[in-house]
N, C-alpha and C positions, 0 to 999 in steps of 0.2 A: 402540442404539449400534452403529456396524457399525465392521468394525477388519480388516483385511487389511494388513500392515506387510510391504513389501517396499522395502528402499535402491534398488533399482534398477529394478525396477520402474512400471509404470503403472496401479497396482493401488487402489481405493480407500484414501482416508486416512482413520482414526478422528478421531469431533469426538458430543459425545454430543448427541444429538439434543433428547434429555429434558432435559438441564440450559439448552441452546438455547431451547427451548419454552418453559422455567419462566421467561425474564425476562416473558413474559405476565400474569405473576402478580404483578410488581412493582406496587406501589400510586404513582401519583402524587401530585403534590403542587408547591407555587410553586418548589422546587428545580428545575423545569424549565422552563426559559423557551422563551416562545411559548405554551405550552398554556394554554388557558384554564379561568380559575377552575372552570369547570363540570365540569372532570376532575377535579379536587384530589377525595385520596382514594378514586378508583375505579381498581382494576386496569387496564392497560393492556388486555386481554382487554375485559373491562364497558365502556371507552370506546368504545372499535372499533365494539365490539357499536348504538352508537350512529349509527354512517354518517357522521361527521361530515365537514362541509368545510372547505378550507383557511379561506375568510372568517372560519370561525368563530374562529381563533386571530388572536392576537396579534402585532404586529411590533414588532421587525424578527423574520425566521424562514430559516433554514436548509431549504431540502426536497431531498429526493432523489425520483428520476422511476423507479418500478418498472421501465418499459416500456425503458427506455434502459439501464439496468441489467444487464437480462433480456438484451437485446441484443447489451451490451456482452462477457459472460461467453461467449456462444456466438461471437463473433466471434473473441475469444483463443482458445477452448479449441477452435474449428477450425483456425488460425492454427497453434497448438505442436502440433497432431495432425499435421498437413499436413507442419511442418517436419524432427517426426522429433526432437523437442523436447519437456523437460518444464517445470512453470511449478507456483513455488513461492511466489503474488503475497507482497508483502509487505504484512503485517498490520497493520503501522504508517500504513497510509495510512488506517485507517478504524477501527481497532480495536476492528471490533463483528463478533461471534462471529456476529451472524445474516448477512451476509457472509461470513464465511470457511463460514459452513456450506453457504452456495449456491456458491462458488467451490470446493470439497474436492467438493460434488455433484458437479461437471464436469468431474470430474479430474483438478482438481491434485494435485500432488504431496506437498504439504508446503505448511507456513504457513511464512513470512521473518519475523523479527521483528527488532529491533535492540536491548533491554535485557533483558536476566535477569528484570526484573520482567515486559515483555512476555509473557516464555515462561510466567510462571508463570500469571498470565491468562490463556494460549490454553490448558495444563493443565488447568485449573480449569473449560475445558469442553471439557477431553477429546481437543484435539488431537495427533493420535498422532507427528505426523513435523515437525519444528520444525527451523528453520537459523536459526543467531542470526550473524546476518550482523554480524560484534561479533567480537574478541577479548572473552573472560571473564577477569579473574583479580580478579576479587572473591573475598574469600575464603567470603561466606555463600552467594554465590549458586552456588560452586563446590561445595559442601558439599549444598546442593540438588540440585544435579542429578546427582550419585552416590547420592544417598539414592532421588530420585527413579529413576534407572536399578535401582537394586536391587529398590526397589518391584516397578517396573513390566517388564519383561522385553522386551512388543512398542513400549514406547515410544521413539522415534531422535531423536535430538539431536545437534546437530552445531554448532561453533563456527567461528572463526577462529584465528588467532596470524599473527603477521609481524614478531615479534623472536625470538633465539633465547633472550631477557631474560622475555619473554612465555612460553614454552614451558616454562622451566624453574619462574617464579612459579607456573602451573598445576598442575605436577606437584609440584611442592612440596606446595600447599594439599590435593591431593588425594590424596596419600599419607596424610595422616592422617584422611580422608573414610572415611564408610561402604564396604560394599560391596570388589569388585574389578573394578567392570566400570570400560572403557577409555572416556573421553570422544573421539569424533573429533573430529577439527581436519583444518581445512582452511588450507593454505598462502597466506595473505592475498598476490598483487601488488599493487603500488600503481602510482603513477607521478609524474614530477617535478612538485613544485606542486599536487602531487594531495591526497587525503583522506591516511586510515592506508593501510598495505600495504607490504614490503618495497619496496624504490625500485629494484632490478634482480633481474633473475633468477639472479645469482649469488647475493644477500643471500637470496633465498627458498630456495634449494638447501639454504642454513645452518640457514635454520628447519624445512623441512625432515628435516632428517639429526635436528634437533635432537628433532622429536616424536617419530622412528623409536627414538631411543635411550631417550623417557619411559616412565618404568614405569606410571603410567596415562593415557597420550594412545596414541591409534593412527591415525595417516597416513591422509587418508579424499579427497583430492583437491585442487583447489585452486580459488581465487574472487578475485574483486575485483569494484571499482564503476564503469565506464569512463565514467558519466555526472557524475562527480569533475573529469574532467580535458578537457571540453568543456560548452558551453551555446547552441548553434544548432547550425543544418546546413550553415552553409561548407563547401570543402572541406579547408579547412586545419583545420577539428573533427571533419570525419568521415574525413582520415587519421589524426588523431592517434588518434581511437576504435582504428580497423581496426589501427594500429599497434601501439598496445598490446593489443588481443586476440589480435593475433599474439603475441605476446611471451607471454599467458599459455599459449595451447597448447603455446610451445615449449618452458613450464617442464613442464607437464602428461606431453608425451612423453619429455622427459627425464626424470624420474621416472618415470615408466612403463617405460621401458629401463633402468632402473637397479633395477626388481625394489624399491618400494620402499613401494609399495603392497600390504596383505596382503588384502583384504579388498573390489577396486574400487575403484572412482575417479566422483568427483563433480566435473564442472568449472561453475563459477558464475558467471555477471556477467549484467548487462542486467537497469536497470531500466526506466522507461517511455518514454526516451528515443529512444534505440538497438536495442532488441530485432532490428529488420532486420539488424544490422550485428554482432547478435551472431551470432544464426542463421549469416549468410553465412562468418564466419570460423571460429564453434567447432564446428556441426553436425555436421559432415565427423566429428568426434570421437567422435558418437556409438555405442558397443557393448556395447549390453545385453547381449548374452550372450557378451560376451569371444569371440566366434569369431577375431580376430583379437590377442586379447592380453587386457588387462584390461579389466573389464567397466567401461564407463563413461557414464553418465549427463550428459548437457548441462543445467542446469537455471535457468533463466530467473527472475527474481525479480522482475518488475513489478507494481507495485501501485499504480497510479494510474489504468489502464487501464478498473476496473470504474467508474470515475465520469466522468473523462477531465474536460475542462474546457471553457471559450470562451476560455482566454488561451493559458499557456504550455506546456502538450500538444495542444491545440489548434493550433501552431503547430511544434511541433517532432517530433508522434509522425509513425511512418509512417503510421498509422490513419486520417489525413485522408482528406477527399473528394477531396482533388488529387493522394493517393498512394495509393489504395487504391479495391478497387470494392466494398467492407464496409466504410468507414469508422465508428469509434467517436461517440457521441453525449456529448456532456454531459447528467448524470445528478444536476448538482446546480445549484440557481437558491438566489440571496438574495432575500428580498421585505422593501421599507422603505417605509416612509410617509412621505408629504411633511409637517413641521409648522410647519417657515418657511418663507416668499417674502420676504426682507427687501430683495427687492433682484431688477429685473425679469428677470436670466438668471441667477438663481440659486436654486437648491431645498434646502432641508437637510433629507436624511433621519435615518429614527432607526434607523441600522444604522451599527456602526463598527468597530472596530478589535476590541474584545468580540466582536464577531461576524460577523465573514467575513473571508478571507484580503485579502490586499494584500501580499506579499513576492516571490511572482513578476506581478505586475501587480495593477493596481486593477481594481476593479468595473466592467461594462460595462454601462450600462442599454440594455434593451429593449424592454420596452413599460409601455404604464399599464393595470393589470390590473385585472379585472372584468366582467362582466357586455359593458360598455362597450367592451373591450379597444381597446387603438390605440397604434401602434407610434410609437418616441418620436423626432423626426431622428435621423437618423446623425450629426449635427455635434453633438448631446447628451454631454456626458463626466461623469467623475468627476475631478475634480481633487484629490481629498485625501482621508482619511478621517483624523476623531479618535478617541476613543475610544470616543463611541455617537453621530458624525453622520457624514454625508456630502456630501460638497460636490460637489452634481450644479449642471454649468455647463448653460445652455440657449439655442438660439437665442432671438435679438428674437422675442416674440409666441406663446410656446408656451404651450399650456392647461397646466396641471400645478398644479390647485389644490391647499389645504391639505387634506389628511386622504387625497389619493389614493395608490395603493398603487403600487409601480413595481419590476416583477422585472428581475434583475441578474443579468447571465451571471458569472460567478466564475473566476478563477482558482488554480489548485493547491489540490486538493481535500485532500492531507497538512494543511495549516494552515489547512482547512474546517472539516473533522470536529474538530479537537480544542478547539473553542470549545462545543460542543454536547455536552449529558450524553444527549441524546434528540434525535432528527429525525425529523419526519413523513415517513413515503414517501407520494406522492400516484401516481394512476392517471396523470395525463399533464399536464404542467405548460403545456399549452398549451391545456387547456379552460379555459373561461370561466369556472367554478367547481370547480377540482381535486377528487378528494374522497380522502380520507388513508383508504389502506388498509393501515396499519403503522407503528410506532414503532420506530427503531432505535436500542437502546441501545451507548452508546459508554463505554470503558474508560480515559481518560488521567488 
């Protein structure tokens, strides 16, 4: 385990290595779909051990591409080095610890998470520096995480709030908590029509003043989501972005001139959307070592980036090939099998709704994979999914007999990962015959 905990710093983040390692030791079993009967019952370790290939599993199947992955983490974590920027991705895009443990490898800061239960799963292996990008005022979960700060000494947790309704239910619940350590809060902005957050920067000022006077909350900076309150790259979405990140700096320095931070300051937004646009407005803010006032931290919360997609990041990060000379890879493929032709341009696979995303776009087929490989028209679509088929439309005259197998570029890899208890990573989704060099176990 290694553990270097510093709030402002760019210091390694603890996550235990050993408890990482141990899901190796998990036994398999038909609880995981895709794998085949031939694993049931051998350790995920003894399977591996085996070299297997993707053929050999079952469909429909979820994979991730190691090599694009691998990629994808060194492109961010030059990207926030460069910027002058730290990056706290959020957890909830994948919530598999052997990810966050290569992501915390590269120097992130801190895991993002969004429920109380989350955090208590990134605990549970070890993650030292957690932002629960969340107001708290459950009352168990508030009770946890005083017990747990008492425990633990170099463990950092840090919340929300953006009522001063909020502020006070928390200090409530935790006045009668273990311990006497202070939970930070960070002053949620929001914006009109937007997610949660205070709706002006007068209303934040209130919540504010309000966690300065809690007897266990202590003033730790401020955050919001600016990818709430836009969903393309117009420029009427990327003023409204830059608008409202102006508006949270100028809560940030107000508070900061008003002496009301004891302890630094953490300013938070940008998730896989906008991160450009966060950099360009909040950056300027950054000052680790208070030479000019409070020490303060920029910290970036993207987490869609280490998988990134073929639809709706694909089309709106700055990561592209048409915005960048590093562009990000998609890092995850669906694979279905043809087992209707009922009907001459039309195929039904057996991948559905159970099992790949469809809420920021449907599946894109690519090619018909195998040995045979061969790319499928462009004029090919997805027209629908139920809830274990796929209605792929086909030009007049396309080969696509029954039983062939057909990989799908995917998009929004958040509501990927959380159909799948287990994912194969393969060496590179573009060989003829991948071969699965890892299992990643997922949390939801």
């Amino acid at each position: 385990m290694h553990n270097d905990a510093n709030s402002l710093g760019r210091n390694a983040v603890a996550i235990d290595d050993d408890v990482v390692a141990g899901l190796g030791d998990r036994t398999l079993g038909p609880e995981h779909k895709g794998l085949p009967p031939a694993a049931w019952g051998r350790t995920v370790r003894e399977f591996l051990a085996t070299a297997p290939s993707l053929d050999q599993f079952e469909t429909p199947l979820l994979t991730i591409d190691r090599s694009a992955v691998e990629a994808n983490i060194a492109v961010m974590a030059e990207w926030v080095g460069a910027a002058g920027v730290q990056l706290a991705p959020h957890g909830k895009t994948t919530m598999s610890p052997q990810l966050w443990a290569q992501q915390l490898a590269a120097g992130c800061w801190g895991i993002t998470l969004a429920t109380i239960w989350q955090v208590q799963v990134a605990r549970s292996f070890g993650v030292g520096r957690v932002l629960l990008a969340n107001a708290l005022v459950d009352p168990v979960g508030l009770h946890w995480v005083a017990a747990e700060l008492a425990k633990d000494s170099t463990f950092e947790f840090v919340c929300w709030a953006d009522s001063v309704e909020t502020v006070e239910l928390m200090d409530e619940h935790l006045r009668s908590a273990s311990g006497t350590a202070r939970v930070r809060v960070l002053v949620e902005l929001g914006g009109p029509h937007g997610r949660t957050g205070a709706r002006t920067v007068e209303q934040a000022h209130a919540v504010a003043a309000a966690v300065t006077d809690a007897q266990r909350l202590t003033l730790a900076g401020v955050g919001g989501y600016e990818g709430a309150l836009a969903h393309d790259r117009t420029s009427e979405a990327t003023d409204t972005v830059r608008h409202y990140l102006d508006e949270l700096a100028r809560l940030h320095r107000e508070i900061a001139a008003g002496g009301q931070y004891p302890d630094g300051a953490i300013v938070t937004a940008g998730g896989s959307a906008y991160p450009d646009l966060v950099v360009e407005r909040l950056a300027g803010l950054a000052d680790e070592q208070g030479a000019e006032g409070v020490p303060t931290s920029i910290v970036l919360r993207s987490g869609a980036y280490i998988i990134h997609d073929d639809g709706f990041y694909a089309g709106i990060s700055p990561f592209t090939a048409s915005r960048s000379d590093t562009p990000l890879r998609s890092a995850m493929h669906g694979w279905a099998r043809a087992v209707s032709r009922p009907e001459p341009e039309l195929a039904l696979l057996d991948a559905g709704k159970r099992d790949l995303p469809y809420d920021e776009g449907l599946p894109v087929p690519q090619y018909v994979a195998g040995k045979e490989a061969s790319a499928l028209d462009p004029a090919a679509t997805v027209s629908a999914l139920n809830d274990q088929h796929t209605f792929l439309r086909l030009p007049a005259g396309t080969d696509l007999p029954v039983g062939a197998v057909v990989r799908l570029g995917l998009s929004h890899p958040c509501t990927a990962f959380d159909k799948w208890r287990l994912i194969p990573v393969i060496d590179d989704a573009d060989a003829p015959s991948p071969r699965v060099v890892d299992l990643l176990h997922t949390f939801f």
